[in-house]
C-alpha positions as CSV (number, residue, x, y, z in Angstrom):
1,X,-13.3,-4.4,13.3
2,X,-12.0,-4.1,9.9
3,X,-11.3,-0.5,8.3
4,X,-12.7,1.5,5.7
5,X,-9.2,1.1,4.2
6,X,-8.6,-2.5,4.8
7,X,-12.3,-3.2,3.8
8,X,-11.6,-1.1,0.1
9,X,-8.4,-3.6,-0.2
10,X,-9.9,-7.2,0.9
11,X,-12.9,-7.0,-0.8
12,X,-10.4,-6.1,-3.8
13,X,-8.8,-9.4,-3.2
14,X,-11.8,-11.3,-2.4
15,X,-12.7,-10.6,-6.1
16,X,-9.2,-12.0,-7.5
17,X,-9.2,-14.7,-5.7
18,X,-12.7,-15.9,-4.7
19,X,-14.3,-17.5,-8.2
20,X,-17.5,-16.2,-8.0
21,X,-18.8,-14.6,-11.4
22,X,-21.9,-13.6,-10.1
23,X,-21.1,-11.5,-6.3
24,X,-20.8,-7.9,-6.4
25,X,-18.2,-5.6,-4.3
26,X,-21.4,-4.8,-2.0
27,X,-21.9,-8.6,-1.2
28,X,-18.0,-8.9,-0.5
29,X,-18.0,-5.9,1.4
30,X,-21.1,-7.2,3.2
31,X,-19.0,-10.7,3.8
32,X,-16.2,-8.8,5.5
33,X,-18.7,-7.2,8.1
34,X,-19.1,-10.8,9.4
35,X,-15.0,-11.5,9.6
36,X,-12.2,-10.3,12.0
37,X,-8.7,-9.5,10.3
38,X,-6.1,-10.8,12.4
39,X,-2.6,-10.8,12.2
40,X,-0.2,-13.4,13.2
41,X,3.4,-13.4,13.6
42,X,5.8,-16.7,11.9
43,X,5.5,-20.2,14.2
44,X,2.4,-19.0,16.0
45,X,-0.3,-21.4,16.1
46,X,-3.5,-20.7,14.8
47,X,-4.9,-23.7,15.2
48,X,-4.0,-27.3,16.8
49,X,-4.2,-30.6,16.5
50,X,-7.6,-32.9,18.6
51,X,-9.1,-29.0,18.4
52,X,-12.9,-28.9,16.7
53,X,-12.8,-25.8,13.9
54,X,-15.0,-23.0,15.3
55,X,-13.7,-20.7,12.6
56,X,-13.1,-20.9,8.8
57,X,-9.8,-18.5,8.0
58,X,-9.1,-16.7,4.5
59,X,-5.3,-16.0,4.3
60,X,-5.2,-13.0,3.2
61,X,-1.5,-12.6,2.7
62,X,1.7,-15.4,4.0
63,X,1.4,-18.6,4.2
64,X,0.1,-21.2,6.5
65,X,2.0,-24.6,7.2
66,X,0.4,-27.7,7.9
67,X,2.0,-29.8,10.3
68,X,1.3,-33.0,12.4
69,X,3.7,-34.5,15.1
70,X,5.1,-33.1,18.6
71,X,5.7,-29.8,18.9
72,X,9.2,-31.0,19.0
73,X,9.5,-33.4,15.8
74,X,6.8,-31.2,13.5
75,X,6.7,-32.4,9.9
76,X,5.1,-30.5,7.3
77,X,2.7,-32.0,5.1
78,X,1.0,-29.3,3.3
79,X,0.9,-25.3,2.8
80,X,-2.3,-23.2,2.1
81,X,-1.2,-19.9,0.3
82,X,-2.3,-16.3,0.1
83,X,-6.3,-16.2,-1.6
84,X,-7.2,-19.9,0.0
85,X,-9.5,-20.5,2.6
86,X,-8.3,-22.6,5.4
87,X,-9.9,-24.7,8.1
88,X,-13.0,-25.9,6.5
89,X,-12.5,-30.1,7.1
90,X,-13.1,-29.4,10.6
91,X,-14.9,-26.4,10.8
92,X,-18.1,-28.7,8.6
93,X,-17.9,-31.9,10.0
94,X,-16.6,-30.9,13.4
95,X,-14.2,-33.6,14.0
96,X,-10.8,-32.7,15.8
97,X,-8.1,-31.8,13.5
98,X,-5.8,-33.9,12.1
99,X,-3.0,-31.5,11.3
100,X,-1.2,-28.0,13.1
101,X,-2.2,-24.8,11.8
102,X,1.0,-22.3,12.0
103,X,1.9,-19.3,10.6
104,X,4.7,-19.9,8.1
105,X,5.9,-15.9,7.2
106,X,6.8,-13.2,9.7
107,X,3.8,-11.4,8.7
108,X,0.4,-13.4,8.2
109,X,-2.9,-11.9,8.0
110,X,-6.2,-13.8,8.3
111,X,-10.0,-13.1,7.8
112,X,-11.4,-15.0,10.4
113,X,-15.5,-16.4,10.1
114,X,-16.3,-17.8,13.1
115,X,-19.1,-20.3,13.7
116,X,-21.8,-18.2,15.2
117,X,-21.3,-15.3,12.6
118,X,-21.6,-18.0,10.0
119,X,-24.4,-18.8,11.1
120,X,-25.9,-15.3,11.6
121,X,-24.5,-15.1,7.3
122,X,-26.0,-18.1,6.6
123,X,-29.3,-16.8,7.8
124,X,-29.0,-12.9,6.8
125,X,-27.2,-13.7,3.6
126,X,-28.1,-17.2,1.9
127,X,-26.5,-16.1,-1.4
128,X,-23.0,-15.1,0.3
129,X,-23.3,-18.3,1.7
130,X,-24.3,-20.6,-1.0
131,X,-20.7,-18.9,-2.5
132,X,-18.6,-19.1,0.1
133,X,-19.6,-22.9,0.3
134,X,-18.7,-23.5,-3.6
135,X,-15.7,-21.8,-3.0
136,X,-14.7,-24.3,0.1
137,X,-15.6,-27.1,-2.3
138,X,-12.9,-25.6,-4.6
139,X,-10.3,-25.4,-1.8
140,X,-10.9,-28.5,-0.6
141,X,-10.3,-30.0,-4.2
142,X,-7.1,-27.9,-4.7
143,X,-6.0,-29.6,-0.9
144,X,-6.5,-32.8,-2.2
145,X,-4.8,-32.4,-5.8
146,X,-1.5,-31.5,-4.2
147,X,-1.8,-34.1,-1.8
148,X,-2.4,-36.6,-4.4
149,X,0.1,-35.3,-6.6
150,X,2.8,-35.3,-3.4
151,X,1.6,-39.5,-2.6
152,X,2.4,-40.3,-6.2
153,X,5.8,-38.3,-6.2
154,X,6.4,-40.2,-3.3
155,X,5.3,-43.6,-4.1
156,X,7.4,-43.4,-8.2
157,X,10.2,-42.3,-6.0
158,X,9.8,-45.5,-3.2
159,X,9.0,-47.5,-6.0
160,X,10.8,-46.8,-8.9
161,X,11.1,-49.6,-11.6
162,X,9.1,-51.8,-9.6
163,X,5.3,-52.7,-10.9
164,X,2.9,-51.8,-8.0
């Protein structure tokens, strides 16, 4: 359960880094009582590859690596930073992940959604909802940008002076 402290300071970051012009602190604050804040320490998984999201996580401070491979050859492919949402391909369309969830920072702290409380927000709250949606859209996009631009760093550097 999430403090009357903590809840004062997440809902204050939900509304910096959530873009929703329209939500109130109240409907923030009303969005926390259906997360868990946990806490995870540096290399611990959160979430692993073949595994079907039953949770949606909003990093609420650290970073998160994305890896794929053997626990013993890991490569990272991606990061998702403090203010993104995290877990959302799998979590919708409920296919395994692709890619290793792992805390990247000695110190990274989560809000966790699971599936059944989304569901009970998605009923109780439409309007939360409707938001939190837009704003997976908007992390999803922001996923794909810096994959896209990381393919065509990769591909100018593979290919360099060469027409495709």
């Amino acid at each position: 359960m999430i403090s009357a402290e903590e809840s004062v300071e997440l809902v204050k970051l939900l509304r910096e880094q959530w873009p929703s012009e329209t939500m109130k602190s109240n409907e923030y604050a009303t969005f926390l009582e259906y997360c868990e804040l946990i806490e995870v320490k540096q290399g611990q998984v959160i979430a692993d590859i073949g595994e079907v999201g039953e949770a949606l996580y909003f990093v609420v401070e650290g970073e998160v690596a994305l890896v794929t491979g053997s626990s013993a050859n890991e490569v990272e492919v991606g990061r998702i930073h403090a203010g993104e949402l995290m877990g959302e391909m799998s979590f919708f369309d409920r296919k395994p992940r692709q890619v290793r969830l792992k805390a990247a920072t000695p110190r990274d702290r989560l809000l966790k959604l699971t599936r059944p409380m989304y569901k009970r927000l998605r009923i109780e709250h439409p309007y939360i909802t409707v938001n939190l949606l837009e704003y997976a859209i908007i992390s999803l996009d922001h996923l794909f940008r810096r994959a896209s631009e990381d393919v065509t760093i990769l591909s100018h550097y593979l290919y360099a002076g060469s027409k495709f």
